[in-house]
C-alpha positions in Angstrom: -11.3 8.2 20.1 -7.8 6.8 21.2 -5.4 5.0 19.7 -5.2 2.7 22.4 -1.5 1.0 22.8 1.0 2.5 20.9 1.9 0.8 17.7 4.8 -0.7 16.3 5.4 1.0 12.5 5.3 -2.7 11.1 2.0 -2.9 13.0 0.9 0.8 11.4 2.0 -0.6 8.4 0.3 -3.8 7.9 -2.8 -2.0 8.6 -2.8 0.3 6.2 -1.7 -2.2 3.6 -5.0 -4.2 4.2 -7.1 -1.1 4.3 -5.8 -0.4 1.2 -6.3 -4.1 -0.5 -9.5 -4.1 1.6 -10.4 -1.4 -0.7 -9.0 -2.8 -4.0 -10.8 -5.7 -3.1 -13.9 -3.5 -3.3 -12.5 -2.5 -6.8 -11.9 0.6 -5.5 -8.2 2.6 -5.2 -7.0 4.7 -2.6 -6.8 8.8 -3.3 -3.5 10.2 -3.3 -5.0 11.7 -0.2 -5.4 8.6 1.4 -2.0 7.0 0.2 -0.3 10.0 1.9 -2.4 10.2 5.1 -1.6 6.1 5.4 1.7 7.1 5.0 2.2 9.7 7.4 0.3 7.2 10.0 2.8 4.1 9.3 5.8 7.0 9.9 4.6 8.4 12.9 4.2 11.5 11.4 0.4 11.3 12.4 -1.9 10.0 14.6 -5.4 8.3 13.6 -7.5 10.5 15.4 -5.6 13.7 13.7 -6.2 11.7 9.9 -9.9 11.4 10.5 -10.5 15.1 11.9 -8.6 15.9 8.6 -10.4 13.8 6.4 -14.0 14.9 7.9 -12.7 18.3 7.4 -11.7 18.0 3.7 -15.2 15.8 3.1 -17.9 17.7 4.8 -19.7 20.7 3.6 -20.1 23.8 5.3 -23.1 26.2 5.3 -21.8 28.3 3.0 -20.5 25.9 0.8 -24.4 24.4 0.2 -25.3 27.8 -1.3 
């Protein structure tokens, strides 16, 4: 997966502020996780493809783990 174009921070920004109210409109609320990846993505700090290899890392279960 690419990020395509790169994007302005006002762009990364108003994406990830309607993620999050996407999600609050689910009546759910972001993990401090996912406040903090959002936030390393509207700095530049981070690109998406490097948040979502971290966050399937953090949320999968490895072999051992299943024991």
């Amino acid at each position: 997966m690419t990020n395509g174009p790169q994007r302005s921070r006002e762009e990364r920004l108003n994406g990830v502020l309607e993620a999050f109210h996407s999600c609050q409109l689910d009546g759910l609320q972001p993990t401090r996780a996912a406040v903090r990846d959002g936030w390393d993505y509207v700095e530049g700090r981070r690109t998406l493809d490097e948040i979502i290899e971290d966050v399937v890392r953090r949320h999968t279960r490895r072999p051992e783990d299943q024991q």
